[in-house]
N, C-alpha and C positions, 0 to 999 in steps of 0.2 A: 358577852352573851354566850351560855350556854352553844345552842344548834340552831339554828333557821329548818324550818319543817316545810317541805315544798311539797303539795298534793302531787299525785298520780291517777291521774280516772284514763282508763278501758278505754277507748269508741271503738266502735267498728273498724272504723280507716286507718286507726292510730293510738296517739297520747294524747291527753292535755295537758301541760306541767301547769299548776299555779300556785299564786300565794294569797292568803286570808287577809281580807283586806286592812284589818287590825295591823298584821305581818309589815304592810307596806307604809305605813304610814310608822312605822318603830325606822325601818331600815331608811326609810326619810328624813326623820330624825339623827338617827345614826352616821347619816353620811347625808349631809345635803346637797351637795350636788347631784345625787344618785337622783335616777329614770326608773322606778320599777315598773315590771309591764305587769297586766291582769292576769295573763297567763301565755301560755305560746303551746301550739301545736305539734309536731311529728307525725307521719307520717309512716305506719312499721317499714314501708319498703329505705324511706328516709333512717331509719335508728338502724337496721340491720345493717347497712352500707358505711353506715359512723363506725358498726363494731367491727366489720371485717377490714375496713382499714385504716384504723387507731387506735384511738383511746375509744371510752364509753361513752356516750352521749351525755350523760349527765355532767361530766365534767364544763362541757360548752352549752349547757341548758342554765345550771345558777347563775354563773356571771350576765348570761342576755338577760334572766328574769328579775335580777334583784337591781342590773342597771347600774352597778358599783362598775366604776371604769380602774379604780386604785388597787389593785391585787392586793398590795403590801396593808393596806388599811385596813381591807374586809378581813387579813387574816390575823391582824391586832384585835379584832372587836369583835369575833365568829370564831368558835372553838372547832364544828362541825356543819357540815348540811344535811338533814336527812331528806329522802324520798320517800312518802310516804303512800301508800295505797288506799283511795279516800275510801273505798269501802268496806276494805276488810282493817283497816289501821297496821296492817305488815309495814315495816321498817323493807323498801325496795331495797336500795343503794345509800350505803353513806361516806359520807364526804371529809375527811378531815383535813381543815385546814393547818399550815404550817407558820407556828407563830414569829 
């Protein structure tokens, strides 16, 4: 598979990361053991605090959403992840996995 496409929508308070539910039911398929979730929140004071001391958030946001526990699997069967901004369709952040 190509990318996995993860929304991005704005709130007030924060983010919502999620996946299209079509999305979830492929990545279930794809790996069965996998948990995907509906979507997960942040928090900006929560994502600003990920960047000033680490990596990007997105990095620790696909693995909790797509619920793959096998690193080595998802990066056999996912080329990349993008982040995508559900209202304008910008490409946020992208992800390329290591085959």
């Amino acid at each position: 598979m190509e990318a996995i496409k993860i929304n991005v929508n704005k709130q007030m308070d924060g983010y919502t990361f999620s996946l299209a539910p079509s999305l979830r039911q492929l990545i279930k398929s794809l790996f069965p053991g996998s948990h995907p979730a509906n979507n997960i929140f942040v928090a900006y004071d929560t994502k600003s605090d990920f960047e000033v001391y680490g990596r990007k958030l997105e990095t620790y946001i696909f693995p909790a959403l797509l619920g793959v526990e096998d690193q080595n699997e998802l990066n056999k069967k996912i080329d990349k992840i993008l982040f995508i901004d559900s209202h304008t369709g910008k490409i946020l952040h992208k992800h390329e996995l290591l085959a």
